[in-house]
C-alpha positions in Angstrom: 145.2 -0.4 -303.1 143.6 1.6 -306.1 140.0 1.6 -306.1 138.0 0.0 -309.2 135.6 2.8 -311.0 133.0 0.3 -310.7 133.1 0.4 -306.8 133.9 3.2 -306.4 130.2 4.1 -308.3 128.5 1.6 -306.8 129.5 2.4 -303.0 128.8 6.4 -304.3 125.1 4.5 -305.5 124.6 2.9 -301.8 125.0 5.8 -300.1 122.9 7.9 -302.1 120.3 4.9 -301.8 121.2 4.9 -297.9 121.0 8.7 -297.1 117.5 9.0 -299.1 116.0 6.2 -297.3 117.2 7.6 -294.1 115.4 11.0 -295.1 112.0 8.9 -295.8 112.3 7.0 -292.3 113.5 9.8 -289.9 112.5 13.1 -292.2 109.2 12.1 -293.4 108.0 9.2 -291.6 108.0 7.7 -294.8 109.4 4.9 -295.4 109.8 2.8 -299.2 112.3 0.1 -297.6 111.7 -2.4 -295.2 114.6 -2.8 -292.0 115.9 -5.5 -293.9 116.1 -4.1 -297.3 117.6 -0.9 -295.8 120.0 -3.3 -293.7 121.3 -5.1 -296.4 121.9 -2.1 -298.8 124.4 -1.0 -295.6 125.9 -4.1 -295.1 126.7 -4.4 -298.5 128.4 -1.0 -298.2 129.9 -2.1 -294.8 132.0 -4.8 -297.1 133.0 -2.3 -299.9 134.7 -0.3 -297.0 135.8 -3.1 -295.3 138.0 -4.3 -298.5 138.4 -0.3 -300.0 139.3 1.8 -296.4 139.9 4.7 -298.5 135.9 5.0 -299.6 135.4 5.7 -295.9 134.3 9.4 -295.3 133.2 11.5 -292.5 130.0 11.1 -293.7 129.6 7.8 -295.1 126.2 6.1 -294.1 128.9 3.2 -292.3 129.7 5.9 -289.8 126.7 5.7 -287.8 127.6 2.5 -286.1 130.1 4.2 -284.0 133.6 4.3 -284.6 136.9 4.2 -281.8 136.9 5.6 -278.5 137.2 9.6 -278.7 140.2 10.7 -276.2 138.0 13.6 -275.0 135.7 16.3 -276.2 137.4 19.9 -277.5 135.3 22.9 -277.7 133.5 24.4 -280.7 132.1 28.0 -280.9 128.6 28.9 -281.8 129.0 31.7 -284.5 125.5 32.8 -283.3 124.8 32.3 -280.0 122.7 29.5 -278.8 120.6 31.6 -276.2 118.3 30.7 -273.2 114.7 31.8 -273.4 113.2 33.6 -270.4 110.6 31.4 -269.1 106.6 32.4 -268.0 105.0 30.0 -265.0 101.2 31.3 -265.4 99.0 32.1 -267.9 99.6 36.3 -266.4 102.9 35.7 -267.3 101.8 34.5 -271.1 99.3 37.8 -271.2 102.2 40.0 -270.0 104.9 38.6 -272.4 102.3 39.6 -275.0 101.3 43.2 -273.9 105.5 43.5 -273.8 105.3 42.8 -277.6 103.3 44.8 -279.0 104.4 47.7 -276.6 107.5 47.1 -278.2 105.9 47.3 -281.7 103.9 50.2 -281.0 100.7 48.0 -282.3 97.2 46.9 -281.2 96.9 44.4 -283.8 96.8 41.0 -282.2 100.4 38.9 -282.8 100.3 35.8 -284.3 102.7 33.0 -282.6 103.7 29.6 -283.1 103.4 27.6 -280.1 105.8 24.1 -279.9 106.3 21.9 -277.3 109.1 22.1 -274.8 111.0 18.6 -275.3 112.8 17.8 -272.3 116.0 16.6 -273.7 119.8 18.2 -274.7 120.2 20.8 -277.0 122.5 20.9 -280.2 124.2 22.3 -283.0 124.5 20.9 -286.1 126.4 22.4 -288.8 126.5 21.6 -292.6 128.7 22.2 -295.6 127.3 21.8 -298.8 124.5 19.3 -296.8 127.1 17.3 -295.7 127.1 17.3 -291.3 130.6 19.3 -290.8 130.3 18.8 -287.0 127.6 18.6 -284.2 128.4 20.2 -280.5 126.1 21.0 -277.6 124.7 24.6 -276.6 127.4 24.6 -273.6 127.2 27.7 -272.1 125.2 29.3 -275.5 128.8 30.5 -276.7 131.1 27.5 -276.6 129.7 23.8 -276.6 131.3 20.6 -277.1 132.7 18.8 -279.9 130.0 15.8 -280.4 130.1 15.0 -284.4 131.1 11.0 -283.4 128.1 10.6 -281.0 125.8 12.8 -283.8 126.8 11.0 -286.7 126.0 7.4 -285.1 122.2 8.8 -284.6 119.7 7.7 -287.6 117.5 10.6 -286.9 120.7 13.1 -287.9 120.7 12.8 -291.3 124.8 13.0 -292.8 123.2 14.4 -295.7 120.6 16.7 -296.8 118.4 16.4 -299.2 116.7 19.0 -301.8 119.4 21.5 -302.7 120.1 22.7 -298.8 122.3 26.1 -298.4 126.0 26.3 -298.6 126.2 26.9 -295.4 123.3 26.1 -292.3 123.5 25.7 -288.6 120.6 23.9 -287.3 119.6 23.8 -283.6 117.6 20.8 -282.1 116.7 18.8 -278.9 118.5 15.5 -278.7 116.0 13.2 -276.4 114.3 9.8 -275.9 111.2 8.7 -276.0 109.4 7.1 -272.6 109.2 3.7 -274.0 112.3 3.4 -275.3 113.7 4.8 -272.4 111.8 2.1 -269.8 112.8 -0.8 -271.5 116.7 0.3 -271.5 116.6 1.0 -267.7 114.8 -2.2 -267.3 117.6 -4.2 -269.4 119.8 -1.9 -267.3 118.4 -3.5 -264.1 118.4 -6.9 -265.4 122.2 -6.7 -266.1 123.1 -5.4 -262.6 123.7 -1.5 -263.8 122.7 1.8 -262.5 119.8 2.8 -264.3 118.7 6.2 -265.5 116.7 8.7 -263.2 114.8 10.5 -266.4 115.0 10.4 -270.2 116.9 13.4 -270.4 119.4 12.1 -268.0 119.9 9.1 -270.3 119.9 11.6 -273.2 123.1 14.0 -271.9 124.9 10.8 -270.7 124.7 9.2 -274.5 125.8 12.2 -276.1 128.7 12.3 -274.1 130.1 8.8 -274.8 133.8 8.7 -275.2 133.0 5.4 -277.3 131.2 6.7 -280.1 129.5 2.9 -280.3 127.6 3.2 -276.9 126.2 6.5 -277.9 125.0 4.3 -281.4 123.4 1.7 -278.8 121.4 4.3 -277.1 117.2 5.2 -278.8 118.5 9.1 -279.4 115.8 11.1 -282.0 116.1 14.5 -282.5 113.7 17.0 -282.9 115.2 20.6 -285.0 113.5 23.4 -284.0 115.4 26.8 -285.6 118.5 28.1 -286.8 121.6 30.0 -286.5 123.8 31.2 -289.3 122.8 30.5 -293.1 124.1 31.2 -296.0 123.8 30.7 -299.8 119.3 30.3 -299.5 116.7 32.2 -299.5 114.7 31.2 -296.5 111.0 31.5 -295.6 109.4 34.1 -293.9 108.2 32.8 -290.5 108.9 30.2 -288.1 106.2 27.7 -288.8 107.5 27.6 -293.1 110.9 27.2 -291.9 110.0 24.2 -289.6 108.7 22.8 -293.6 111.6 23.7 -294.9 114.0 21.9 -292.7 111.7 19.1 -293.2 111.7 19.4 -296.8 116.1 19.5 -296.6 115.9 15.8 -294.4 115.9 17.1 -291.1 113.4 15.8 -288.4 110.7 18.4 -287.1 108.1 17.6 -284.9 105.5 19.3 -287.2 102.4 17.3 -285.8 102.8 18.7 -282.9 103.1 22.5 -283.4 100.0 25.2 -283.6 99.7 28.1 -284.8 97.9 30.8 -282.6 96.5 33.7 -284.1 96.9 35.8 -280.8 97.7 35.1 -277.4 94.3 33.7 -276.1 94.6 30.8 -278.6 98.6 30.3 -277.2 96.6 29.7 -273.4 94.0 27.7 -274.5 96.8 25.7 -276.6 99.2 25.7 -272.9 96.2 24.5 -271.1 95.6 21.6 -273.7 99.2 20.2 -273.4 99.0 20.6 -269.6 96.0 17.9 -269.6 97.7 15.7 -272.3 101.1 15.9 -271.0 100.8 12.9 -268.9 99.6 10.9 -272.4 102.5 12.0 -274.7 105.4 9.5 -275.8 108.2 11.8 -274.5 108.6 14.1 -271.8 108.1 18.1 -272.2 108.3 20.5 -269.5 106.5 23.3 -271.1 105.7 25.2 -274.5 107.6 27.7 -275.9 106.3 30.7 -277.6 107.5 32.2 -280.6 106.3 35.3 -282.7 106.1 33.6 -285.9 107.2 36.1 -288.5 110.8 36.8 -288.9 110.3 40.1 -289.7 108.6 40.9 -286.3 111.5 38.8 -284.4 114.2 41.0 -286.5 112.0 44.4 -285.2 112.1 43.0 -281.6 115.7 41.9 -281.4 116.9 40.4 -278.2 118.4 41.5 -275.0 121.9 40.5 -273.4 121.0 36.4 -273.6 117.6 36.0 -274.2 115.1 37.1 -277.2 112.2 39.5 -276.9 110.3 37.6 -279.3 110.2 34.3 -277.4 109.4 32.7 -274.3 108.8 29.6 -272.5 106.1 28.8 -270.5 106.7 26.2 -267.8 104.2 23.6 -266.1 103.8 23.0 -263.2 107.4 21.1 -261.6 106.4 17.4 -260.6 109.0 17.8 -257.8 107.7 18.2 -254.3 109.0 17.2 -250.7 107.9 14.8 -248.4 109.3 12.2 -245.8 110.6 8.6 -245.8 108.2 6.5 -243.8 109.8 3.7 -244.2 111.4 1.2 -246.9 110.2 -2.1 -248.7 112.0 -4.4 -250.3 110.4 -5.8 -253.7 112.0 -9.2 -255.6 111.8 -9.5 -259.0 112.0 -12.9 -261.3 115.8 -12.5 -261.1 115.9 -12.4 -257.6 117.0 -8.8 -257.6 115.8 -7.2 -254.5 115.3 -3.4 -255.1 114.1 -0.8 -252.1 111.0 1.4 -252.7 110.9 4.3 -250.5 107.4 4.7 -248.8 106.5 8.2 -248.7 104.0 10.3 -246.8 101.6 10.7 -249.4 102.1 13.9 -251.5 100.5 15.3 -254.9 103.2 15.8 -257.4 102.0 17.1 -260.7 98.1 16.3 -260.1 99.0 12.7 -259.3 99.1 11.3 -255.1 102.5 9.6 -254.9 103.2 7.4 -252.3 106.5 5.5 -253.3 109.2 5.9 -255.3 112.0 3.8 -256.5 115.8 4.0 -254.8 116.7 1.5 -257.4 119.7 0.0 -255.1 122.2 0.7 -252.4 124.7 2.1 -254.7 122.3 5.3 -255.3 121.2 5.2 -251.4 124.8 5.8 -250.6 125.0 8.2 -253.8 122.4 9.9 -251.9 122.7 9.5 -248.0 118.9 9.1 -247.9 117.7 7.6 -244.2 114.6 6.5 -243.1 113.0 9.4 -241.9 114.2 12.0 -244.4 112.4 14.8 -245.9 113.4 14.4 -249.8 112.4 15.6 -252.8 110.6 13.5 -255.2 110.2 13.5 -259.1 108.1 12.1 -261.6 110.2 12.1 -264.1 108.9 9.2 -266.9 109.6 6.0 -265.1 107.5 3.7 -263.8 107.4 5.0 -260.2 108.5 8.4 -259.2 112.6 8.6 -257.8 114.1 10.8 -255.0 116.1 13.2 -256.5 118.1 15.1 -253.0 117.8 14.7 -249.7 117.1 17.7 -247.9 119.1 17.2 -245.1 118.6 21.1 -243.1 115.6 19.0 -241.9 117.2 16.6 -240.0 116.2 15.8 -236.5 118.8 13.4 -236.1 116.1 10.4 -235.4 116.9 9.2 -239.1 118.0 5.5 -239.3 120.2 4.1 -241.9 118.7 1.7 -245.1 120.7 -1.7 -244.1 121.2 -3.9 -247.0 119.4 -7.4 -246.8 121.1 -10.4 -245.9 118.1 -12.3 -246.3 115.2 -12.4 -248.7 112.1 -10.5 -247.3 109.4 -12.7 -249.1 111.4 -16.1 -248.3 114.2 -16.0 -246.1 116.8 -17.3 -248.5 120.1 -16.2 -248.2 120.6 -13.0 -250.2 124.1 -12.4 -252.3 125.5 -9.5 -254.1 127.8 -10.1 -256.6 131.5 -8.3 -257.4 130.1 -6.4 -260.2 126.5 -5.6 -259.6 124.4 -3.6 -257.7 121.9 -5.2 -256.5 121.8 -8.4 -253.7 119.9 -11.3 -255.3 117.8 -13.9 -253.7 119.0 -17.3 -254.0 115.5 -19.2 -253.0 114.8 -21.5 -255.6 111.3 -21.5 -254.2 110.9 -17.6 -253.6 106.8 -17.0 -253.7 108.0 -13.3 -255.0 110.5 -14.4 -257.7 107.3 -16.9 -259.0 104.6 -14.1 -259.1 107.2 -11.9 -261.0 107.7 -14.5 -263.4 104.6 -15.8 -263.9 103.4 -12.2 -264.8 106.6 -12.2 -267.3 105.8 -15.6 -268.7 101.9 -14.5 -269.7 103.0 -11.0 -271.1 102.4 -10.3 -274.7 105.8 -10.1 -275.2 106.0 -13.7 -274.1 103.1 -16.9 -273.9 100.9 -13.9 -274.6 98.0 -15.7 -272.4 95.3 -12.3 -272.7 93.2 -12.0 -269.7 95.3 -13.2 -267.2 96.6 -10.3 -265.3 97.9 -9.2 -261.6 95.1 -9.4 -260.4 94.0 -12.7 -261.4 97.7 -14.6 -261.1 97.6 -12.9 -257.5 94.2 -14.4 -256.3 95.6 -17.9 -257.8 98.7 -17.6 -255.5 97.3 -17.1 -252.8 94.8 -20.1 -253.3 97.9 -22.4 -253.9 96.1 -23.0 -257.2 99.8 -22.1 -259.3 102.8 -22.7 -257.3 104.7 -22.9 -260.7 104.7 -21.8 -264.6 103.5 -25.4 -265.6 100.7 -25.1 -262.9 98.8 -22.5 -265.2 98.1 -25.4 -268.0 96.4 -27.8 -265.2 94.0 -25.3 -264.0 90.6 -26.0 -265.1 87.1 -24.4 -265.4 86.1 -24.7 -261.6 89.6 -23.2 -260.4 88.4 -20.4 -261.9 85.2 -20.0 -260.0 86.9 -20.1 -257.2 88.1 -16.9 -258.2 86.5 -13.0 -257.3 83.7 -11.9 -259.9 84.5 -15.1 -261.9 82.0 -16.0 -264.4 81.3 -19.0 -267.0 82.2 -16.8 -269.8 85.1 -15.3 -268.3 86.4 -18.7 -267.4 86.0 -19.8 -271.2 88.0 -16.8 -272.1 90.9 -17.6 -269.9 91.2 -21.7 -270.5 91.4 -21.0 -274.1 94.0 -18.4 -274.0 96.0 -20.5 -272.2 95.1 -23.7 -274.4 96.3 -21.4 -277.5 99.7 -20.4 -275.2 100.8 -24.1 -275.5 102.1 -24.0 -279.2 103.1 -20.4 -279.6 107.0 -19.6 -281.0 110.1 -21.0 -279.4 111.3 -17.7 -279.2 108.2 -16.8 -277.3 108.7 -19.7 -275.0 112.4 -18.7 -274.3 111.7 -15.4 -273.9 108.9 -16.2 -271.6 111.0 -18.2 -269.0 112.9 -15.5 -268.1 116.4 -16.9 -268.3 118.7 -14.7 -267.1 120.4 -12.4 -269.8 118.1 -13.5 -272.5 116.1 -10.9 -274.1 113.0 -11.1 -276.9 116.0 -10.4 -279.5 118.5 -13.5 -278.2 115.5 -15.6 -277.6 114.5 -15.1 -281.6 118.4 -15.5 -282.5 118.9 -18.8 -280.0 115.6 -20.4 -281.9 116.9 -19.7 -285.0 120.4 -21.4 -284.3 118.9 -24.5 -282.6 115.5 -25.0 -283.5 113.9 -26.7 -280.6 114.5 -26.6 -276.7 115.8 -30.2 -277.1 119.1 -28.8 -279.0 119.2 -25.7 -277.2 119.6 -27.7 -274.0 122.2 -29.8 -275.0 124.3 -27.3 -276.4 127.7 -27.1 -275.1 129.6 -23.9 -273.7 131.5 -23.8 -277.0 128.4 -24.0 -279.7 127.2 -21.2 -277.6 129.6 -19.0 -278.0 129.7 -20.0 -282.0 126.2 -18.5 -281.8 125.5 -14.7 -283.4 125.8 -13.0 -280.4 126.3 -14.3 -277.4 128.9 -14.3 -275.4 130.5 -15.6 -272.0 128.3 -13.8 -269.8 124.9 -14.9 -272.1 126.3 -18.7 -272.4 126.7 -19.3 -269.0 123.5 -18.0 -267.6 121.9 -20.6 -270.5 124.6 -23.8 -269.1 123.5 -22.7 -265.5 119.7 -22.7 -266.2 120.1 -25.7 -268.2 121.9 -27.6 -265.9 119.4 -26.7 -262.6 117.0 -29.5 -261.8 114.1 -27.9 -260.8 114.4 -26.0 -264.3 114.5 -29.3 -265.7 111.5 -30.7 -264.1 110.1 -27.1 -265.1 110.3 -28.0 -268.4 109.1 -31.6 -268.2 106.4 -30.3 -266.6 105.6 -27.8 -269.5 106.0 -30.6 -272.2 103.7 -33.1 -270.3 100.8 -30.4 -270.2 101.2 -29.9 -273.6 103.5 -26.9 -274.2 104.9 -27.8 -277.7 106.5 -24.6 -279.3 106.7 -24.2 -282.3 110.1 -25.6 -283.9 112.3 -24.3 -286.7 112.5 -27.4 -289.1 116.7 -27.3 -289.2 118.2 -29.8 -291.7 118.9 -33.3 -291.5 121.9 -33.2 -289.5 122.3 -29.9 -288.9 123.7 -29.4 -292.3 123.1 -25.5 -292.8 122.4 -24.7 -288.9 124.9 -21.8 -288.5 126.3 -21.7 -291.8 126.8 -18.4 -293.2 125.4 -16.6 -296.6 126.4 -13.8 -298.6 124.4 -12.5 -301.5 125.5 -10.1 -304.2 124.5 -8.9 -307.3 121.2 -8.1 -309.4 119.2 -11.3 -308.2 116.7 -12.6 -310.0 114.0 -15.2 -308.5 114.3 -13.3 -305.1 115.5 -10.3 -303.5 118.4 -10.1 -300.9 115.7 -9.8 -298.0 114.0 -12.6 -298.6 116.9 -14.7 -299.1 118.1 -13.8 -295.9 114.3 -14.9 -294.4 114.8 -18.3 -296.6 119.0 -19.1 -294.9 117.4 -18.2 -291.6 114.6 -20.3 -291.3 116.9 -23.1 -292.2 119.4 -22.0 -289.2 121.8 -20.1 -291.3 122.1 -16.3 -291.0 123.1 -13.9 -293.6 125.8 -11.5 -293.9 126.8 -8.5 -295.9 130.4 -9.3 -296.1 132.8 -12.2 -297.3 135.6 -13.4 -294.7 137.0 -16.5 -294.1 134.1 -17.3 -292.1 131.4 -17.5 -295.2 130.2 -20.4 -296.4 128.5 -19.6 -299.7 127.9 -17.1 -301.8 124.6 -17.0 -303.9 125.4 -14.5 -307.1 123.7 -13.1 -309.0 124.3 -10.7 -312.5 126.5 -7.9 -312.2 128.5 -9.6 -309.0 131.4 -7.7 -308.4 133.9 -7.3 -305.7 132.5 -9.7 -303.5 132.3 -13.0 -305.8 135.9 -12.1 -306.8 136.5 -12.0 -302.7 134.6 -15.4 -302.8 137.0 -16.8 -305.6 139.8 -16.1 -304.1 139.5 -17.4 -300.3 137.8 -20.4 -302.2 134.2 -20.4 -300.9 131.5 -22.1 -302.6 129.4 -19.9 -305.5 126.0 -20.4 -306.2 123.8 -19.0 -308.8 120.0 -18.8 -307.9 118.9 -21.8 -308.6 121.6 -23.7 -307.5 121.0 -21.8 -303.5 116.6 -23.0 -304.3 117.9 -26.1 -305.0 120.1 -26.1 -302.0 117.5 -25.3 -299.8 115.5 -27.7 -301.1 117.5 -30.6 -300.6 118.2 -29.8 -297.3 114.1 -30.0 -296.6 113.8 -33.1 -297.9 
């Protein structure tokens, strides 16, 4: 099908529009576009490709959602060498790599070096033609990696095109990781679906690269950090290390710039090792050390490298937060869900400056993986989770006294038969009266995340357990003032604080409230989507298998979970509970009737009274949703001047058009 001028300018427009604002948000920090704004621009360019395949492209801003399944990975050679840096473990070993260079350079003169911080991640190639990404690999064995562009391109913080007149010709190197946060909360979600989590972010990191689905790697919080290069031509680049780091910057590629220092000789590079040594524990992301680079080029160029390393750079290593110790024994812990995961209990060792005495097995799966016993010397790591993990059993030690980790058939806090389903990992609890499973979600209900109830922590919610003060959710809005005082260090004013955050609890968000109950399979995200669709707790209640599956994003798995919590008694007197004490969440007002719940919108064109983002806000609090692209399942579509392929889409499948005010007045009818 031949391709109008007109689109084929405007889809050249939005990805112009989409690859700058992609260099404010991941190259700068920047940003000039909300989520929204910058998610409707794509979607709009989604559609254009979705009706025009041929304005698809390599490096089209649509390609970072992840395209088909990749058959394997082929190689790709590095023209330069990606090569390994020696590596220093003291601060004798800094002094002595700096005494080597400048006995090398025959100089007294104190070197200056640009100290950045060893991320623990995966390291890459990327490689650009004109400033459009040609192809991405990993270091491999610092001659041959492997082919990666799919996984690269669906990563925001790789930007398809550069910015700023780049070179003809660059190959960038970076480390591909993820950040601690990001990390927790995927190996949590991990958990809560029954999966094998992660041991360490850059575990998590090498495994998402190396997606043969290009879509799971686009699932997964990758950022990238670029750190130097390897062949360049067509530019005339800057003179030391720490200008180049600007320059990448200034091309669109993301640098860690806040976090580099420049030493003016080597006793500033030990003070600056010992400073990230103290605030390692504090950072966002895990680094193992600092590398050390002489920072003019012309210096590296004089010292040259040897067979695989460089003479002008090294990396200094901390301290490893691996040690051994022994299995003492194992504990089972229950969470909300019932999931019973074993924590090893360890003879208590200092790992990194910090006395561990657990650490997580996560489930039998990875004790078989293992072959861990009780009474096994192992090595332990703290490697960004919560708790520390065993990483290897160190089984020369043996004495032949270990005893195996049996798998519970019954729930250690309640006795309730335990079950482990076909395709999960971990055995469940099926108590419906579990003390554990209630203190886990009562400390989920009054997270932040959730009823947000400040004050009330562990601590607190622990003490009230084991008074028999809260034996359920909907016991926390009956306490009063002089249930508190029965409490440790409980004061008048401390009590004031606590019955008014839970008063102010009892009308927060329905998506709060959802979120809060812990419902299996229902996150913050599908808790805000589900209040959207329904409006109220009433609806969502009633709703049948097959209005649930009608709903923007859930599927089989996510509607039954809802039909089986729905359809428990005790959640049902749970909720009944709630309501009588006064737990009203807030409601969307949906139409009369329903009439717009679910519908769908498309906007186009140069709108006038209101741009596409907030439209979207306006369909969605009336239970609609938006969407970038017309199909057979759109309902209307509100144009504005200079509408072009999509109102003629519209026209011909015979949806409903609406001009600006004829959508206001829409809306407005339907709150009346």
């Amino acid at each position: 099908m031949p391709i109008p001028d007109a689109t084929q300018q405007r889809h050249a427009e939005l990805s112009r529009q989409l690859h700058h604002h992609s260099y404010l948000y991941h190259g700068l920090d920047a940003p000039q576009i909300s989520d929204a704004e910058y998610d409707a621009l794509l979607r709009e360019l989604l559609a254009l490709e979705q009706q025009y395949p041929d304005l698809i492209t390599p490096n089209s801003p649509s390609q970072r959602v992840g395209s088909t399944p990749l058959p394997g990975f082929r190689q790709i050679s590095h023209r330069l060498p990606m090569l390994s840096l020696e590596n220093a473990f003291s601060v004798a070993d800094l002094h002595a790599f700096d005494a080597r260079i400048r006995r090398f350079l025959a100089s007294d003169q104190p070197v200056e070096y640009l100290c950045e911080m060893k991320l623990d991640g995966v390291a890459i190639e990327l490689v650009y033609h004109a400033g459009r990404l040609q192809h991405a690999s990993t270091r491999g064995d610092g001659l041959v990696g492997e082919d990666i562009t799919a996984n690269a391109r669906t990563l925001g913080a790789i930007p398809l095109q550069l910015q700023h007149q780049p070179p003809a010709y660059l190959e960038v190197r970076g480390e591909v990781y993820m950040e601690l946060a990001p990390f927790r909360q995927l190996n949590q979600q991990r958990r809560e679906e029954g999966e094998k989590t992660f041991a360490n972010p850059r575990n998590a990191t090498a495994g998402s690269l190396r997606q043969l689905d290009p879509r799971l790697t686009a699932a997964r919080p990758l950022t990238i950090s670029c750190y130097g290069l390897g062949e360049v031509e067509g530019a005339n680049l800057p003179t030391n290390q720490l200008d180049m780091l600007q320059q990448l910057r200034t091309w669109g590629l993301r640098v860690n710039l806040e976090t580099v220092f420049l030493a003016a000789d080597i006793d500033q590079v030990v003070q600056r090792y010992q400073q990230l040594r103290a605030e390692r524990e504090q950072l966002p992301f895990e680094i193992d050390g600092m590398v050390v680079k002489v920072n003019s080029f012309g210096l590296q160029q004089e010292l040259g490298e040897k067979s695989r390393t460089p003479r002008w750079a090294i990396a200094c290593k901390f301290p490893p937060r691996q040690q051994q110790t022994r299995v003492e024994s194992v504990r089972y812990q229950v969470g909300r869900t019932g999931a019973i995961t074993p924590v090893a209990n360890l003879e208590p060792v200092n790992v990194s400056g910090v006395m561990v005495s657990s650490a997580s097995l996560h489930n039998w799966d990875e004790i078989a993986r293992l072959g861990i016993r009780i009474g096994d010397t192992v090595i332990v790591e703290r490697a960004g989770d919560v708790i520390p993990d065993v990483v290897k059993v160190v089984t020369e030690k043996r004495t032949g006294n270990e005893q195996p980790i049996p798998e519970p058939q019954f729930c250690p806090a309640c006795g309730a038969k335990v079950v482990r389903g076909t395709d999960e990992v971990v055995p469940r609890c099926q108590g419906l009266d579990c003390p554990a499973k209630l203190r886990e979600a009562l400390k989920h209900f009054v997270a932040r995340g959730a009823m947000d109830i400040e004050g009330l922590g562990e601590r607190l919610l622990d003490q009230l357990l084991a008074l028999g003060l809260v034996t359920s959710i909907a016991d926390l809005y009956t306490l009063n003032k002089e249930d508190f005082f029965k409490l440790e260090r409980m004061g008048e004013v401390l009590a004031e604080k606590l019955l008014t955050a839970i008063n102010n609890s009892r009308q927060r968000p329905l998506e709060k409230l959802l979120f809060g109950l812990g419902i299996r399979h229902i996150g913050a995200h599908l808790a805000k989507i589900l209040s959207r669709k329904f409006g109220s707790l009433q609806h969502l209640s009633k709703a049948s298998r097959d209005e649930l599956l009608a709903t923007h994003e859930v599927g089989p798995q996510i509607a039954d979970s809802l039909l089986t919590f729905f359809s428990d008694p005790k959640n049902l007197d749970l909720l009944q509970r709630l309501n009588a004490a006064g737990v009203r969440p807030e409601t969307l007002q949906l139409p009369a009737g329903d009439r717009l719940a679910d519908k769908v919108f498309v906007f186009t064109g140069a709108l006038e009274r209101f741009s596409r983002s907030e439209g979207q806000q306006m369909v969605e609090a009336q239970g609609a949703r938006a969407s970038g692209s017309v199909s057979k399942k759109t309902d209307f579509v509100v144009a504005g001047p200079g509408a072009g392929s999509k109102l003629a889409r519209a026209e011909q499948l015979g949806i409903t058009i609406l001009n600006e005010e004829q959508f206001l007045q829409l809306l407005k009818e339907d709150e009346s």
